[in-house]
C-alpha positions in Angstrom: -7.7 -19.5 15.5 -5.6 -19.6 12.3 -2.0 -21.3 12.5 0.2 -18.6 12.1 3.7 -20.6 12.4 4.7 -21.1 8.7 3.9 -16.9 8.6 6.3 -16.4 11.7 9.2 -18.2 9.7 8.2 -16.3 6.5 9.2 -12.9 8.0 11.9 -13.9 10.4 10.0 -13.4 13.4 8.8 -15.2 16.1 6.5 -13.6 18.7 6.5 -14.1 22.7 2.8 -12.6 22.6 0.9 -14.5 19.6 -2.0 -12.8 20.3 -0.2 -9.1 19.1 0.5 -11.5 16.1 -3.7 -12.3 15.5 -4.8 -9.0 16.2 -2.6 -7.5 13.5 -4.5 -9.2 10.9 -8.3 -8.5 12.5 -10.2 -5.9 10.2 -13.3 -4.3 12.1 -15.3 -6.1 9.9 -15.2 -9.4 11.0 -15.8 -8.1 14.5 -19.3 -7.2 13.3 -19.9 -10.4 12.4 -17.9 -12.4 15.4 -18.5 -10.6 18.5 -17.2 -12.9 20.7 -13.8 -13.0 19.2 -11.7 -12.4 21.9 -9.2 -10.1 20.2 -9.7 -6.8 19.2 -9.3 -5.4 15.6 -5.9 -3.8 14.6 -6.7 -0.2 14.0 -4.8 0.8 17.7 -1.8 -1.4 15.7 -2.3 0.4 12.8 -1.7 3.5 14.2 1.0 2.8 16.0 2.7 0.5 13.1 2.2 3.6 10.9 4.5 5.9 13.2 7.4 3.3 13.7 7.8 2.0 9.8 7.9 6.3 9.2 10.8 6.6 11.5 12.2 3.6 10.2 12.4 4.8 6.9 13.5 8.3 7.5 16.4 7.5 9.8 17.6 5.0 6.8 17.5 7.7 4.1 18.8 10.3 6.4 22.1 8.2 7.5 22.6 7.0 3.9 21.8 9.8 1.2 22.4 13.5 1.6 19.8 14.3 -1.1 17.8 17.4 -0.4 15.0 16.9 2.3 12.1 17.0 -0.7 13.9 14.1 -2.7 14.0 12.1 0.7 10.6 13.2 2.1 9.7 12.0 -1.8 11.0 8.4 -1.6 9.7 7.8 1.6 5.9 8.5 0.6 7.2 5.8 -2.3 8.1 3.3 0.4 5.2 3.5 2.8 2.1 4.6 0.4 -1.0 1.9 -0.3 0.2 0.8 -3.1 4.1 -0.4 -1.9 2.6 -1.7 1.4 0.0 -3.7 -0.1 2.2 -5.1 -2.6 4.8 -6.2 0.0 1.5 -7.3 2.6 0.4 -10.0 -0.7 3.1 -10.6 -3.0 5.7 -10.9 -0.2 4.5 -12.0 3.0 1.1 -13.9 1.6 -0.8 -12.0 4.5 -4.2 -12.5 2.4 -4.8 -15.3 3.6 -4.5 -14.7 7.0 -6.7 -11.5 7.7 -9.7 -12.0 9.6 -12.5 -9.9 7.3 -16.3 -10.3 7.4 -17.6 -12.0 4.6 -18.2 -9.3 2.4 -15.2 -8.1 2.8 -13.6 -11.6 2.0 -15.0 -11.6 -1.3 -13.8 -8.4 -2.4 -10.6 -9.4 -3.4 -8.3 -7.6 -5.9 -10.6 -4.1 -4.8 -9.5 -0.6 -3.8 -10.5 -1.4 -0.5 -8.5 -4.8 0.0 -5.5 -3.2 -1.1 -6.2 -0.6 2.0 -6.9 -3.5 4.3 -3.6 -4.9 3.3 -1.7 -2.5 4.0 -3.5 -1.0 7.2 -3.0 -4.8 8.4 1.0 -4.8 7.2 1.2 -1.4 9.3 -0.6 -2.9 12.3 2.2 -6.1 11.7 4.8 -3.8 12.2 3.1 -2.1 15.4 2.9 -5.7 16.8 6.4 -6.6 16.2 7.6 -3.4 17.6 5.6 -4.2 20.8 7.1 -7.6 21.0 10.6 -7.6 19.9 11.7 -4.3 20.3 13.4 -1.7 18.0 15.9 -3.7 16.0 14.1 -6.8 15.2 11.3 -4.1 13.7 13.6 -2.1 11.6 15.0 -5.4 10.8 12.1 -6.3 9.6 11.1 -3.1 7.8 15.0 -3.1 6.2 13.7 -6.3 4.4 10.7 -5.9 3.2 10.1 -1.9 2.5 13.9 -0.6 2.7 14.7 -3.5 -0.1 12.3 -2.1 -2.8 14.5 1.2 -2.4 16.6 0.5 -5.5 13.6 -0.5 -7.9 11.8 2.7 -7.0 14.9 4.9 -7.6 15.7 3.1 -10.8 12.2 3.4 -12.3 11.5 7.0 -10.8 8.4 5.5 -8.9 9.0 8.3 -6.4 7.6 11.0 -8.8 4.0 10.9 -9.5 1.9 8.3 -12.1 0.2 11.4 -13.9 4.2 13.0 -14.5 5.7 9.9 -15.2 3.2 9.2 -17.9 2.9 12.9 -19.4 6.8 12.7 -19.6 6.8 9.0 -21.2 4.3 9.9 -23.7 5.9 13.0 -24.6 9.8 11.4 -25.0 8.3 8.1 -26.5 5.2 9.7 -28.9 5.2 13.4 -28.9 1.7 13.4 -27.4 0.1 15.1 -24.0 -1.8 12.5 -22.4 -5.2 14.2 -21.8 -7.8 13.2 -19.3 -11.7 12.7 -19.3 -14.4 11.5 -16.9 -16.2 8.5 -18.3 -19.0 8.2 -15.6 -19.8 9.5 -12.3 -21.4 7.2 -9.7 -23.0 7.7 -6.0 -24.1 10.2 -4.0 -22.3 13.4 -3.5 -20.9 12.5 -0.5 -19.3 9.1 -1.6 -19.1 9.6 -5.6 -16.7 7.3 -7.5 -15.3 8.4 -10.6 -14.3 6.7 -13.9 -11.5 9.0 -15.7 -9.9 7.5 -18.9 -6.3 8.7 -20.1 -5.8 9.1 -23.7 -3.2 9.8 -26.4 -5.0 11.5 -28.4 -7.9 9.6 -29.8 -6.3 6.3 -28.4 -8.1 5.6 -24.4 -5.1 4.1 -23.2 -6.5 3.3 -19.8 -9.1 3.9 -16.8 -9.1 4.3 -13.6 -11.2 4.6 -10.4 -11.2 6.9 -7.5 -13.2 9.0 -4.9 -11.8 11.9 -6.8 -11.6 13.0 -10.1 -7.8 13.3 -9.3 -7.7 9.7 -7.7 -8.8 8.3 -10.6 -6.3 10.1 -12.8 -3.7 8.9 -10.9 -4.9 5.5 -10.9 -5.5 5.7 -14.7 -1.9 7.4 -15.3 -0.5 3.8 -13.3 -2.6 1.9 -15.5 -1.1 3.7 -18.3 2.4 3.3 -17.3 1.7 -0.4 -16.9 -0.3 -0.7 -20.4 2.4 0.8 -22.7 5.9 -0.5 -20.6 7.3 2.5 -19.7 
């Protein structure tokens, strides 16, 4: 069993039950491959994480901003979507390192797919702490990590979608549409991944990968963004 102590003084937290704290960070996977593991993986967690950190996040926004119910329905998808959540799960709390993954799954690092493990296990962290400490040690918590990258989202306009943000940036900053083309198509029709690059004209500014031909233009529109520094 890995020694979760340093990661209980990381977030602030220390648990009565450590086993809520392991089973947080136990992806299916490694279950296939392990058994006997006594624990069970985190989906249950998941699920119930997911619920909490959403009425975390709306109470906040609702007590503190009387924006229209869109604007606010808007940030909060910001706040608790893949992308955020994984971010947070690596960058901020170091949780790779800790997950319990098959080994396939532990070499697939930096994928689509980690970044969903990350923050299916960050939303199964939050279900645990709810279980164990209660209410306001989990929107604690939540305040901290998620509620904290409020401001940067809001500055940045993060809240409106990649493919808008980019057609507006490229419009202001060099008069051009940004238009979109699939580069390759891959799999079966039932689990195709698609490669769709975003240009500027004749320029292929970026590419991106998705299950969907939208996916990837949303994932190519971030690259975009990311690419050019606006």
């Amino acid at each position: 069993m890995k020694d979760f102590s340093k990661f209980e003084e990381k977030i602030g937290v220390q648990f009565e039950n450590k086993d809520l704290l392991v089973q947080a960070f136990v992806h299916r996977s490694y279950l296939n491959e392990h058994p006997d593991f006594r624990l069970g993986h985190n989906e249950r967690l998941e699920f119930l994480g997911d619920a909490v950190i959403e009425l975390v996040v709306t109470e906040y926004l609702y007590k503190r901003y009387e924006n229209p119910e869109g604007e606010l329905t808007n940030w909060r998808a910001s706040l608790v979507n893949a992308n955020t959540l994984s971010a947070i799960a690596s960058e901020d709390l170091g949780m790779d390192e800790y997950l319990y993954l098959s080994r396939g799954e532990a070499k697939d690092s930096g994928s689509k797919a980690r970044q969903y493990i990350l923050a299916n296990a960050i939303e199964a962290l939050i279900g645990s702490i709810y279980l164990d400490r209660g209410w306001e040690v989990v929107s604690a918590f939540i305040e901290r990590f998620v509620l904290s990258k409020l401001d940067h989202i809001l500055e940045h306009k993060l809240y409106v979608d990649p493919k808008s943000r980019f057609q507006e940036a490229a419009q202001e900053t060099a008069g051009v549409t940004p238009n979109y083309k699939v580069l390759s198509e891959v799999g079966p029709d039932h689990a195709k991944e698609f490669e769709v690059g975003v240009f500027l004209g004749s320029e292929l500014v970026a590419t991106g990968k998705g299950s969907s031909k939208q996916d990837a233009q949303i994932e190519a529109a971030r690259k975009a963004l990311e690419t050019k520094g606006w």
